[in-house]
PDB file of N, CA, C and O in Angstrom:
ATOM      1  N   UNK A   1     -36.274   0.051 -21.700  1.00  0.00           N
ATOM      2  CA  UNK A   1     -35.450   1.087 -22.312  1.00  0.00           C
ATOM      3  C   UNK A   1     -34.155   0.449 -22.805  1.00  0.00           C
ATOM      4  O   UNK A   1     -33.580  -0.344 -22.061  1.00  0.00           O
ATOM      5  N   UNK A   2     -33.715   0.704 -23.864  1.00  0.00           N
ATOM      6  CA  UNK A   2     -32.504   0.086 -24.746  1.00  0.00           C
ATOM      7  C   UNK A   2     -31.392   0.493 -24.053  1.00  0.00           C
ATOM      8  O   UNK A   2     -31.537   1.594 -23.522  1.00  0.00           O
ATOM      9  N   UNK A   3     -30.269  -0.066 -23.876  1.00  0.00           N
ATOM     10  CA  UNK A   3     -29.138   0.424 -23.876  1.00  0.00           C
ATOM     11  C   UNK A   3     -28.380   1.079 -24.806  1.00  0.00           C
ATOM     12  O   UNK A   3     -28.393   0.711 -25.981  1.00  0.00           O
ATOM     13  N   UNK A   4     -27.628   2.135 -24.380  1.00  0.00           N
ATOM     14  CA  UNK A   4     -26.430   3.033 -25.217  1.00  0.00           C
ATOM     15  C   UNK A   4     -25.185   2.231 -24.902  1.00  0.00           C
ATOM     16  O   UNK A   4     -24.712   2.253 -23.766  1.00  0.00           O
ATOM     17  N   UNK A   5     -24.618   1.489 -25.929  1.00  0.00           N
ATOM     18  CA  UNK A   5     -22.904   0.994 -25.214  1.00  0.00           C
ATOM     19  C   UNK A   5     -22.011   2.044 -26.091  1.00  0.00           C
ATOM     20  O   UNK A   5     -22.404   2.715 -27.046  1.00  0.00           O
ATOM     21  N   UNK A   6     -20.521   2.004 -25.434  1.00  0.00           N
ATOM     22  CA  UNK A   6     -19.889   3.078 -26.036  1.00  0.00           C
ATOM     23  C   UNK A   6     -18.576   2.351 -25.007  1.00  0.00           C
ATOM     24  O   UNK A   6     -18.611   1.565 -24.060  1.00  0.00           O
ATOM     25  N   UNK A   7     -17.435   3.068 -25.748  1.00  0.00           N
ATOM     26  CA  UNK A   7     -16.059   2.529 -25.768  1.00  0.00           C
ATOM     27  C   UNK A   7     -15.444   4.293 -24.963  1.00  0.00           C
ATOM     28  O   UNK A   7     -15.837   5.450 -25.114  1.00  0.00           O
ATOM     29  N   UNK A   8     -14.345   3.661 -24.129  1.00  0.00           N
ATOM     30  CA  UNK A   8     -13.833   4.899 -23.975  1.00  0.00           C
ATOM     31  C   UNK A   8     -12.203   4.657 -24.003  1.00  0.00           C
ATOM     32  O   UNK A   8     -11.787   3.664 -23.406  1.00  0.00           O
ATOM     33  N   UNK A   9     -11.357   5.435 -24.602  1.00  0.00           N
ATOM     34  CA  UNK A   9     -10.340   5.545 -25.469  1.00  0.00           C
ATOM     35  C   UNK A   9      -9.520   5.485 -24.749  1.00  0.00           C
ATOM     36  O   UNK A   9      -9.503   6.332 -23.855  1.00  0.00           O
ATOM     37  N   UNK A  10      -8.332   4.335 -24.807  1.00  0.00           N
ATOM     38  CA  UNK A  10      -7.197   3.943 -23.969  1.00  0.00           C
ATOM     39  C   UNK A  10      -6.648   4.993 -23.645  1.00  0.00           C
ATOM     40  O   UNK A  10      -6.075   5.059 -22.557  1.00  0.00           O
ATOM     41  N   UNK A  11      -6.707   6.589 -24.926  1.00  0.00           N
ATOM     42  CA  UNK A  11      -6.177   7.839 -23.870  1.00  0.00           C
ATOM     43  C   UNK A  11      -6.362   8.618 -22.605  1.00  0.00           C
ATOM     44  O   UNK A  11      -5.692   9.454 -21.998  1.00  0.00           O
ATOM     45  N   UNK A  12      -7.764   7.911 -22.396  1.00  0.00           N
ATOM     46  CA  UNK A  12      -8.459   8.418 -21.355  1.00  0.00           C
ATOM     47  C   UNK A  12      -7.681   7.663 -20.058  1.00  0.00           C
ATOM     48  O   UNK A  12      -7.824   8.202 -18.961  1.00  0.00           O
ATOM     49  N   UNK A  13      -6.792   6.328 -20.151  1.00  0.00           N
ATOM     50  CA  UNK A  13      -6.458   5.997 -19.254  1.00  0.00           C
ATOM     51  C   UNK A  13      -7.272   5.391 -18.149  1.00  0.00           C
ATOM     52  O   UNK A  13      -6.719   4.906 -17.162  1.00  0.00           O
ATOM     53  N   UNK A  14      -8.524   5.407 -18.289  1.00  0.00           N
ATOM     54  CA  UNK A  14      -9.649   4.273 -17.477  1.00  0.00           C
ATOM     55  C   UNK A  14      -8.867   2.865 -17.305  1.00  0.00           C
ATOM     56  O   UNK A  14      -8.521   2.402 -16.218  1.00  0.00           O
ATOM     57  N   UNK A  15      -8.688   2.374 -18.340  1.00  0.00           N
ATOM     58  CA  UNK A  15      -8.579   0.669 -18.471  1.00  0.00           C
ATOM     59  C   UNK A  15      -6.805   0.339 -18.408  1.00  0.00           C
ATOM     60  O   UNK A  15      -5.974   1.064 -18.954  1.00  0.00           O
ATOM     61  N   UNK A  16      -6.471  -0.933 -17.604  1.00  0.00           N
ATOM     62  CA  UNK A  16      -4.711  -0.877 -17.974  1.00  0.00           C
ATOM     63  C   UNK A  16      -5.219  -2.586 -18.068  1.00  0.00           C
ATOM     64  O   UNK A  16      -6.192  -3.054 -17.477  1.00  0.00           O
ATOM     65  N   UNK A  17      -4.430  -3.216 -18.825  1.00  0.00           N
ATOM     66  CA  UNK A  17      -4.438  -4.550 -19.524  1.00  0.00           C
ATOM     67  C   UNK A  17      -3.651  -5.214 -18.274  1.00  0.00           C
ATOM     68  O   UNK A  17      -3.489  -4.539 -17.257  1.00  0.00           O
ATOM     69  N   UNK A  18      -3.086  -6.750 -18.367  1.00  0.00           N
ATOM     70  CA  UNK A  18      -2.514  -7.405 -17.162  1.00  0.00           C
ATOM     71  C   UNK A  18      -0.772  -7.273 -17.109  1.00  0.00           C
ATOM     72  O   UNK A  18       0.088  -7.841 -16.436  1.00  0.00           O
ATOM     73  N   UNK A  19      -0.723  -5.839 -18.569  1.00  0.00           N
ATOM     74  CA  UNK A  19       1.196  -5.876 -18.699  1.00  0.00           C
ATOM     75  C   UNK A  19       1.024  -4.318 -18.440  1.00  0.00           C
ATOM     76  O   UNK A  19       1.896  -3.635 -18.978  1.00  0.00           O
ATOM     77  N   UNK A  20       0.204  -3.734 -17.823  1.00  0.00           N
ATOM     78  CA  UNK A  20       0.602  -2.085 -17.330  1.00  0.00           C
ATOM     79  C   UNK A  20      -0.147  -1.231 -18.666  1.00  0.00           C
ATOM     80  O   UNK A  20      -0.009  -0.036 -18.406  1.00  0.00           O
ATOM     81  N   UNK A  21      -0.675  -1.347 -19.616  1.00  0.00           N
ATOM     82  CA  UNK A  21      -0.223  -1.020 -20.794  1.00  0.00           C
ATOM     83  C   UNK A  21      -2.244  -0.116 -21.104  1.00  0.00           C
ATOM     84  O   UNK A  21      -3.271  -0.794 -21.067  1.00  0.00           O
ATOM     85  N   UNK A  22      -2.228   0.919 -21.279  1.00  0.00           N
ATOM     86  CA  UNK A  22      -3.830   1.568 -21.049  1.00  0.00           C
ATOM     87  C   UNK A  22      -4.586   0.640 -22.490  1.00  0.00           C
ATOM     88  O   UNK A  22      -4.077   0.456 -23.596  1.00  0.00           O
ATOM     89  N   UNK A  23      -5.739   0.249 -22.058  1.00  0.00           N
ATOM     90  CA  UNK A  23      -6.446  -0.531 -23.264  1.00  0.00           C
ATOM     91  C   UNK A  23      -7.928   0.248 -23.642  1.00  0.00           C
ATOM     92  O   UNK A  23      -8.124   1.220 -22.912  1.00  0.00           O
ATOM     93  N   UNK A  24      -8.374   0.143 -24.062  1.00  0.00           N
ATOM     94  CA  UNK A  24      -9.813   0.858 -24.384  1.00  0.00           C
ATOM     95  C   UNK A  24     -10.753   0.045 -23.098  1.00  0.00           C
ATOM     96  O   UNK A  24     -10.380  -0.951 -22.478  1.00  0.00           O
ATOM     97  N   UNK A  25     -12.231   0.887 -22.892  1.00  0.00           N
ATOM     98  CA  UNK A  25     -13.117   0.198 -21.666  1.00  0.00           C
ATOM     99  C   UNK A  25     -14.319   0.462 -22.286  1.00  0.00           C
ATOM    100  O   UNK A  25     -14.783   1.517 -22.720  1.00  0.00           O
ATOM    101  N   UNK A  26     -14.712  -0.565 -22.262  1.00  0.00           N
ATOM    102  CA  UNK A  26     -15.900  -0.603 -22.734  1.00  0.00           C
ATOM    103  C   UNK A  26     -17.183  -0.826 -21.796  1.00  0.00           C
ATOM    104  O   UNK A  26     -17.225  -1.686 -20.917  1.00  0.00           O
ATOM    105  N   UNK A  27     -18.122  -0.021 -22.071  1.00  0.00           N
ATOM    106  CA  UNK A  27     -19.803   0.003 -21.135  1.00  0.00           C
ATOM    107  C   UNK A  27     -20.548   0.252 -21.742  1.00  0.00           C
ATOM    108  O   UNK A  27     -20.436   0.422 -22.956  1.00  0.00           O
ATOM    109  N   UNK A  28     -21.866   0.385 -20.891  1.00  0.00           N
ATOM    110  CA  UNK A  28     -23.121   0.839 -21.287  1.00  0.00           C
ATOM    111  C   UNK A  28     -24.214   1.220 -20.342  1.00  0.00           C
ATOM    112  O   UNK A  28     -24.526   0.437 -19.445  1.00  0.00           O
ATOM    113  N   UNK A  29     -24.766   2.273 -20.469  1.00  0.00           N
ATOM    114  CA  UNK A  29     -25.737   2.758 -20.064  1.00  0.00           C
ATOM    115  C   UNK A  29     -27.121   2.616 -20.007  1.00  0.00           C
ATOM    116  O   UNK A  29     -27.429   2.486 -21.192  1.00  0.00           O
ATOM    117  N   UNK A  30     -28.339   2.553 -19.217  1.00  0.00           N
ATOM    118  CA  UNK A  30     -29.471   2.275 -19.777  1.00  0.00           C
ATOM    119  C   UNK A  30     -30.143   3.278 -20.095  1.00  0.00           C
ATOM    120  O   UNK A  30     -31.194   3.413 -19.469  1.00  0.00           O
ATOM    121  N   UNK A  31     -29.808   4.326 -21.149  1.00  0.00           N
ATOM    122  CA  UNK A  31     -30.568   5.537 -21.354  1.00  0.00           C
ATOM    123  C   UNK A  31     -30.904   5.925 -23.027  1.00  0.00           C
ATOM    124  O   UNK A  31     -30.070   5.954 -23.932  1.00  0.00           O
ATOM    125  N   UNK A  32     -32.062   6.149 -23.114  1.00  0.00           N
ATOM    126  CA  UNK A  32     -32.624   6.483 -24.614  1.00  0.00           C
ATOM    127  C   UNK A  32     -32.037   7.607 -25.634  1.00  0.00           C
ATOM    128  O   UNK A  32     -32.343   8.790 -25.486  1.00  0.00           O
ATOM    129  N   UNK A  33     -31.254   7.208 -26.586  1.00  0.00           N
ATOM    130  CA  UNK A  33     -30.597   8.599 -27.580  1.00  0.00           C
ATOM    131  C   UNK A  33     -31.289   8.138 -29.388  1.00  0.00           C
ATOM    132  O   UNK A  33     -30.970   7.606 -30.451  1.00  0.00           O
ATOM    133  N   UNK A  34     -32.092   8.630 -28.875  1.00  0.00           N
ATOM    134  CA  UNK A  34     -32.643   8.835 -30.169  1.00  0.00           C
ATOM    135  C   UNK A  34     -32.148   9.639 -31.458  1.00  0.00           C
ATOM    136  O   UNK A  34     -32.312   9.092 -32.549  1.00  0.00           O
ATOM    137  N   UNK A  35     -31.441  11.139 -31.394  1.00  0.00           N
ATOM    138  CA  UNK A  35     -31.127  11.945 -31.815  1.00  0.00           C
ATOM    139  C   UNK A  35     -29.352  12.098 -31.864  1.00  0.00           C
ATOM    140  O   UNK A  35     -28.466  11.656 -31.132  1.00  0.00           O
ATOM    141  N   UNK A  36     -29.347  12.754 -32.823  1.00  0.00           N
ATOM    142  CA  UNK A  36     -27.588  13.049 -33.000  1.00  0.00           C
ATOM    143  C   UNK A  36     -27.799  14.105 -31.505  1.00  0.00           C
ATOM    144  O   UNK A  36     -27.024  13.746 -30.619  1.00  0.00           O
ATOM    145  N   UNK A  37     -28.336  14.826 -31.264  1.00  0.00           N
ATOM    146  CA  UNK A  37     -28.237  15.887 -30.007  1.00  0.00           C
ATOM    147  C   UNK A  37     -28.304  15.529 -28.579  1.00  0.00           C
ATOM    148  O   UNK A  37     -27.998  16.188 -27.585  1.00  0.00           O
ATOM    149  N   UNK A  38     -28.977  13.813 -28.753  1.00  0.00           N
ATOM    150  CA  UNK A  38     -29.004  13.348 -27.247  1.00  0.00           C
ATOM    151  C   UNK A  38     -28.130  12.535 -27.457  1.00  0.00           C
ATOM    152  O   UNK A  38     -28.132  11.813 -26.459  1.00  0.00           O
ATOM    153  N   UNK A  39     -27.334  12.177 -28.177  1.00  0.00           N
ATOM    154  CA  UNK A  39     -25.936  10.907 -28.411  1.00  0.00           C
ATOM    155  C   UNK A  39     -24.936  12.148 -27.704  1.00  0.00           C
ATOM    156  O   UNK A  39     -24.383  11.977 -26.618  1.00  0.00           O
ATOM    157  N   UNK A  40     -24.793  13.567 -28.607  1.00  0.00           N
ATOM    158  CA  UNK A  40     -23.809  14.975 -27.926  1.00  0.00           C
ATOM    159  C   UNK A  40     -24.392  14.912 -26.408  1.00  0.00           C
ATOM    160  O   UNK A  40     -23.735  14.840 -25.369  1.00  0.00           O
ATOM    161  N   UNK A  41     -25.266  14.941 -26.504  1.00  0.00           N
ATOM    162  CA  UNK A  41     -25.512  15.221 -25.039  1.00  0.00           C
ATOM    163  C   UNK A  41     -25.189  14.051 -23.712  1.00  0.00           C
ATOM    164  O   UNK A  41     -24.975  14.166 -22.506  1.00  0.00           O
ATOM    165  N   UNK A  42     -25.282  12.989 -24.606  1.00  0.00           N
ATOM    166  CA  UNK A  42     -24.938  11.811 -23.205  1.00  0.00           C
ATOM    167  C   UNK A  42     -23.360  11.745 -22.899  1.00  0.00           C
ATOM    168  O   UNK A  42     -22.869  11.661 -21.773  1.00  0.00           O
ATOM    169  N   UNK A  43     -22.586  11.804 -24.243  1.00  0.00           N
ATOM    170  CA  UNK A  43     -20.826  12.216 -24.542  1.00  0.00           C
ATOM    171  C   UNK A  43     -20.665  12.993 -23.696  1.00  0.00           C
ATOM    172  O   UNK A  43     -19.878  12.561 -22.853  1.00  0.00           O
ATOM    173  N   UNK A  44     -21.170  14.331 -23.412  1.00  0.00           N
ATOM    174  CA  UNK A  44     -20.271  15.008 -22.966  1.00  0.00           C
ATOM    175  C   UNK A  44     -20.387  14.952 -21.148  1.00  0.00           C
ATOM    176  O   UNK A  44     -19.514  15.094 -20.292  1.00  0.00           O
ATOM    177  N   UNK A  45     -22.240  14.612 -21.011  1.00  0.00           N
ATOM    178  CA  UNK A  45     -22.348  13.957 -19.772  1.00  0.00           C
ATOM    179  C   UNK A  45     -21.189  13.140 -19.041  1.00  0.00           C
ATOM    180  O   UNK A  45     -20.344  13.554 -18.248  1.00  0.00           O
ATOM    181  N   UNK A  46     -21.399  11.854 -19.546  1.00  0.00           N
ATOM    182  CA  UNK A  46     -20.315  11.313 -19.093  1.00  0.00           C
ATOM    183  C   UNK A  46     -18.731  11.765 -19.306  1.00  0.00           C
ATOM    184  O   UNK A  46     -17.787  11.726 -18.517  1.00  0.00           O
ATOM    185  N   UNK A  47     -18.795  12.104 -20.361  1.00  0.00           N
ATOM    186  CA  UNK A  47     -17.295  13.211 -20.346  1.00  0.00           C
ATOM    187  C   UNK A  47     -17.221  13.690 -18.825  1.00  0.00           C
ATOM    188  O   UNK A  47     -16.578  12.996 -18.038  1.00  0.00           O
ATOM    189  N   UNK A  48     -17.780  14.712 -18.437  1.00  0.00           N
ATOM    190  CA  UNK A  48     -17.584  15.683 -16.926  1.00  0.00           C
ATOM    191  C   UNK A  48     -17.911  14.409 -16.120  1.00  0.00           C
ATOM    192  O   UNK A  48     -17.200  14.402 -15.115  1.00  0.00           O
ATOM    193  N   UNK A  49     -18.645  13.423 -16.173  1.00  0.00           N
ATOM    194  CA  UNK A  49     -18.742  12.759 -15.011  1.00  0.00           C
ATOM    195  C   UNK A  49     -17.422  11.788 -14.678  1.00  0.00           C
ATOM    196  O   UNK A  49     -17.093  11.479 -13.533  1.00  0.00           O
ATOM    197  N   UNK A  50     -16.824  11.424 -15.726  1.00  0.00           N
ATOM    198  CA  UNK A  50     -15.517  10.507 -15.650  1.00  0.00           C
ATOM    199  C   UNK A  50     -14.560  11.856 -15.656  1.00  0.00           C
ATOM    200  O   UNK A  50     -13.583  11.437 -15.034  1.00  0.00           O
ATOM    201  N   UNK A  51     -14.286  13.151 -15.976  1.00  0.00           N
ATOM    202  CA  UNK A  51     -13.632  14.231 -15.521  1.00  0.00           C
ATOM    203  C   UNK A  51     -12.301  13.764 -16.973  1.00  0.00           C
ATOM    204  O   UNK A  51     -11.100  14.033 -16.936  1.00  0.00           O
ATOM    205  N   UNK A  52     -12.871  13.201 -17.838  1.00  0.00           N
ATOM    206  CA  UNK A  52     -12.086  13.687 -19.818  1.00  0.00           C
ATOM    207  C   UNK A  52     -13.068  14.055 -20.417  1.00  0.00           C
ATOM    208  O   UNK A  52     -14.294  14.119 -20.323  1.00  0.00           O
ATOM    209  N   UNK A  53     -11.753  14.426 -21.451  1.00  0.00           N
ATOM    210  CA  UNK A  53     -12.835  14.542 -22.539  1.00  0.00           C
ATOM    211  C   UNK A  53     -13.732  13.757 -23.462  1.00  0.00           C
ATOM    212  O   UNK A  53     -13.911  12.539 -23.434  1.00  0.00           O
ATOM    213  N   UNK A  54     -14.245  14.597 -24.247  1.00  0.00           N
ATOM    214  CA  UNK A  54     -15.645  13.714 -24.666  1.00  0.00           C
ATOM    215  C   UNK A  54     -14.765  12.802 -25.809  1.00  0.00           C
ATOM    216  O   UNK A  54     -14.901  11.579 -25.837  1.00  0.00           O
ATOM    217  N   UNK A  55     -14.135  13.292 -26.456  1.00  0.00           N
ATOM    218  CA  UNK A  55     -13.651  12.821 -27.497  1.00  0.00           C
ATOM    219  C   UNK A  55     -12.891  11.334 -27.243  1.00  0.00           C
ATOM    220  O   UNK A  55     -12.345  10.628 -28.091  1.00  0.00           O
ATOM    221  N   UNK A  56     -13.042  11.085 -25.738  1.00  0.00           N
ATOM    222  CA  UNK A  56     -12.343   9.832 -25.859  1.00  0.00           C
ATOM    223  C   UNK A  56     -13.520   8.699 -25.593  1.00  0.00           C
ATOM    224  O   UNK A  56     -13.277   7.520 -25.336  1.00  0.00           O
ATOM    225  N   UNK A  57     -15.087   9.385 -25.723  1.00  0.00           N
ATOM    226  CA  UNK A  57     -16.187   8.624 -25.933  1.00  0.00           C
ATOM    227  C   UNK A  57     -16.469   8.244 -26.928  1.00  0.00           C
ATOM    228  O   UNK A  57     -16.691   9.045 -27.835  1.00  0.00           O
ATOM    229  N   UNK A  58     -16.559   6.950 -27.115  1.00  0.00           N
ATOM    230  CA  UNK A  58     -17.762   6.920 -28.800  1.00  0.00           C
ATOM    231  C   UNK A  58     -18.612   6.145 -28.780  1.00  0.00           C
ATOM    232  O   UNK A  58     -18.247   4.981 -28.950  1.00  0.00           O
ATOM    233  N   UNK A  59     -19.770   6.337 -28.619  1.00  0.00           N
ATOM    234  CA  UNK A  59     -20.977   5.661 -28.683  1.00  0.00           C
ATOM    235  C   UNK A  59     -20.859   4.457 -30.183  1.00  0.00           C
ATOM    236  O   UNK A  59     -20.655   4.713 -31.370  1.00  0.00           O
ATOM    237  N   UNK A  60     -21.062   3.279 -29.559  1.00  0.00           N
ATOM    238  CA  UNK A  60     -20.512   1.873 -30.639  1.00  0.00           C
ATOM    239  C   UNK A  60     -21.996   1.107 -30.556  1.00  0.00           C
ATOM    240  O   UNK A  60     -22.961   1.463 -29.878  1.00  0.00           O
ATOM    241  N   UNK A  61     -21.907   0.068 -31.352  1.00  0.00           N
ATOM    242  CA  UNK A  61     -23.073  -0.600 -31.529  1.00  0.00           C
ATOM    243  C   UNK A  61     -23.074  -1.809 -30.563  1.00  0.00           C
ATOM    244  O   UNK A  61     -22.135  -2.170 -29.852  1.00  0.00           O
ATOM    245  N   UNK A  62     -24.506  -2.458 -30.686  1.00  0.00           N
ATOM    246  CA  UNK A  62     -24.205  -3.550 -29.481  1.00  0.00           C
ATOM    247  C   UNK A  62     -23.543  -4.822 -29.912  1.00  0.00           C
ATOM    248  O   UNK A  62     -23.371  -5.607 -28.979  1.00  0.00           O
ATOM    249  N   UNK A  63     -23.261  -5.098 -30.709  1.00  0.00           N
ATOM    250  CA  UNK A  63     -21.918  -5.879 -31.600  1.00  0.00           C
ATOM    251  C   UNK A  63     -20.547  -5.652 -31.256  1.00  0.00           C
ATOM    252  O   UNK A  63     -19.934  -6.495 -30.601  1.00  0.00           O
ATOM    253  N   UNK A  64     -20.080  -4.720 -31.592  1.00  0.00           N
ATOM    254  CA  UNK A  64     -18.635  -4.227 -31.045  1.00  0.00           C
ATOM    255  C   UNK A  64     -18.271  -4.568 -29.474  1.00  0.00           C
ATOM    256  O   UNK A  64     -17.151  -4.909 -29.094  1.00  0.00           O
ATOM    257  N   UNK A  65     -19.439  -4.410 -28.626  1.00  0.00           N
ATOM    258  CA  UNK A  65     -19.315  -4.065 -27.299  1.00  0.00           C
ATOM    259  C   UNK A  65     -19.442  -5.590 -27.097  1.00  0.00           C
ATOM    260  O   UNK A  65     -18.634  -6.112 -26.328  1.00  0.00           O
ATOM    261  N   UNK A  66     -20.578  -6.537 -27.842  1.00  0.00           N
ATOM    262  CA  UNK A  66     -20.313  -7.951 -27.005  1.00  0.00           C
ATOM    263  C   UNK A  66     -18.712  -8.672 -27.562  1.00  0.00           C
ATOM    264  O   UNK A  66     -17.991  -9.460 -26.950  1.00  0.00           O
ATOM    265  N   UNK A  67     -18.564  -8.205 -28.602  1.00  0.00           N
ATOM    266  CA  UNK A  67     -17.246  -8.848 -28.681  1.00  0.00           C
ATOM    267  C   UNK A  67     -16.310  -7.937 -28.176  1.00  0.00           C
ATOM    268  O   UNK A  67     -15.310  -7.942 -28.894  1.00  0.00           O
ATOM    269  N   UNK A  68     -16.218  -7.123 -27.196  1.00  0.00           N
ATOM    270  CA  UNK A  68     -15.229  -6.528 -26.667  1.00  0.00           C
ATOM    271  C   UNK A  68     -15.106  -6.696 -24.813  1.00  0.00           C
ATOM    272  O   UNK A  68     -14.199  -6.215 -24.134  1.00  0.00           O
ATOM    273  N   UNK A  69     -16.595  -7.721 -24.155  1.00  0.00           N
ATOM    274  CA  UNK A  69     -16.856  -7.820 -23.348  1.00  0.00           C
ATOM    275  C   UNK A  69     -16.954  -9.026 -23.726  1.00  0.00           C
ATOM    276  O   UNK A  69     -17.384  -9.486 -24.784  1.00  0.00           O
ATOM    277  N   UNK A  70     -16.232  -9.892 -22.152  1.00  0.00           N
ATOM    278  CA  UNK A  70     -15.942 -11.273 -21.423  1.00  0.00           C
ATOM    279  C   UNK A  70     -16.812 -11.461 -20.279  1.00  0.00           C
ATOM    280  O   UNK A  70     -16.758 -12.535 -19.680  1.00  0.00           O
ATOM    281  N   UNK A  71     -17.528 -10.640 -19.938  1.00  0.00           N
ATOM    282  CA  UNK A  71     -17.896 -10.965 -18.441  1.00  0.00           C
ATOM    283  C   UNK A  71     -19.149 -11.332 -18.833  1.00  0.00           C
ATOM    284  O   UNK A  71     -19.930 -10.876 -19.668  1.00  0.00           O
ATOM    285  N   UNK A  72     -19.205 -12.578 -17.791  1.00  0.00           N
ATOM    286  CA  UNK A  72     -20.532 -13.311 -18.151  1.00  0.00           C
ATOM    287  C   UNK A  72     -21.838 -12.997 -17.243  1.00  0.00           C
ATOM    288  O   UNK A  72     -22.740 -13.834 -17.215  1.00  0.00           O
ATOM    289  N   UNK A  73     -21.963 -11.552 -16.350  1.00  0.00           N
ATOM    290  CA  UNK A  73     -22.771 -10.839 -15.637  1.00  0.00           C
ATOM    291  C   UNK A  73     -23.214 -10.102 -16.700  1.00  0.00           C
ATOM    292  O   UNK A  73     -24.440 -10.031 -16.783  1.00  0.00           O
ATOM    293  N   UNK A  74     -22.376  -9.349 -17.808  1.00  0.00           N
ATOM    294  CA  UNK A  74     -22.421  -8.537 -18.523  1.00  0.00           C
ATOM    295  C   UNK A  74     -23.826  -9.456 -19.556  1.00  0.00           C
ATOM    296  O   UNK A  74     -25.023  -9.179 -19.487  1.00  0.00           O
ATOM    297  N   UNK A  75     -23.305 -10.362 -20.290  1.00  0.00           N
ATOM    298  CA  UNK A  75     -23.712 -11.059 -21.133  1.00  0.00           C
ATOM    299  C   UNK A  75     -25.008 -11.866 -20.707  1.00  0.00           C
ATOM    300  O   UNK A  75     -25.787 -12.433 -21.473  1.00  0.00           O
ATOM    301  N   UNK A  76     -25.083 -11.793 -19.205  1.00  0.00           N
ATOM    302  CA  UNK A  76     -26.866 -12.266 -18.793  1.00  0.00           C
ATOM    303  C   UNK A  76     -27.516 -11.095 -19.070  1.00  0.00           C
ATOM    304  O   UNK A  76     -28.503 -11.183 -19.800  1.00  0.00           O
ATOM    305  N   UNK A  77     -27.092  -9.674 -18.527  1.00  0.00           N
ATOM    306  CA  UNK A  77     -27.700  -8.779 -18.925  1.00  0.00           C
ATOM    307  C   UNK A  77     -28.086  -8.928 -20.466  1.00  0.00           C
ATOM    308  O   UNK A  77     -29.260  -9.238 -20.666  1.00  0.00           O
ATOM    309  N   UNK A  78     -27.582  -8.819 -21.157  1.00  0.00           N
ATOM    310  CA  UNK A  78     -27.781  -8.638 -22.291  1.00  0.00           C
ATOM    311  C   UNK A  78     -29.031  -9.282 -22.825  1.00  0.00           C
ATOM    312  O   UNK A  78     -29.981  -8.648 -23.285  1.00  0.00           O
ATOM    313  N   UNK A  79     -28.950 -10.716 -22.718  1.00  0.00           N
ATOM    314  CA  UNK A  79     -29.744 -11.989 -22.923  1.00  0.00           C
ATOM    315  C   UNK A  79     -31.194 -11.449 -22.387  1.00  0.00           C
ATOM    316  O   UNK A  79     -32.246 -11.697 -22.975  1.00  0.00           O
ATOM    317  N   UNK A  80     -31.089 -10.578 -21.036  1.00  0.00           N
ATOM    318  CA  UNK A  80     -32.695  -9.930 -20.780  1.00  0.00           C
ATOM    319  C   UNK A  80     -33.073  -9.045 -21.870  1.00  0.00           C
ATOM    320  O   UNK A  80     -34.250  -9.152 -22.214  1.00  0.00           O
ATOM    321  N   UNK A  81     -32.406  -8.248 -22.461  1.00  0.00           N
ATOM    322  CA  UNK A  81     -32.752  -7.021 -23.291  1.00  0.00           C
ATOM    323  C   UNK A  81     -33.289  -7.524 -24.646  1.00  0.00           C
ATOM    324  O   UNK A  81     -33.985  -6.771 -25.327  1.00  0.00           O
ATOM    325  N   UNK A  82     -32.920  -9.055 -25.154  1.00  0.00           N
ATOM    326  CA  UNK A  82     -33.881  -9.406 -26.327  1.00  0.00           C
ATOM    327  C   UNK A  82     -35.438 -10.166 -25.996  1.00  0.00           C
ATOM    328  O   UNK A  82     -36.199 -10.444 -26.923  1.00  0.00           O
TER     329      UNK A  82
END
């Protein structure tokens, strides 16, 4: 099953950089969105599950997310999924 990665919005306040300062956070999920209605539907999921709003979700491509991710746990994962 493919991964969904998606960015969540320094307003959300998840992520703080090494000077205090909120940065965007980036993840991913292992769940299938085929449809504009299951992309709404995973947003707002995790919306209530992180307790913001959806709007500080945006489902991104898997490009954006490897160059926005350093961790090299992250990046073995990845290397399985091709």
């Amino acid at each position: 099953m493919p991964y969904v990665y998606f960015k969540v919005s320094e307003q959300a306040k998840w992520g703080v950089d090494e000077n205090g300062n909120y940065v965007p956070v980036y993840s991913k999920i292992n769940q299938s969105v085929d449809t504009p209605e299951k992309v709404e539907a995973l947003r707002v999921l995790l919306a209530n599950v992180m307790r913001i709003k959806k709007e500080y979700i945006t489902v991104i491509d898997r490009e954006e997310y490897m160059q926005n991710v350093d961790d090299d746990e992250d990046l073995r994962d990845e290397e399985c999924d091709e």
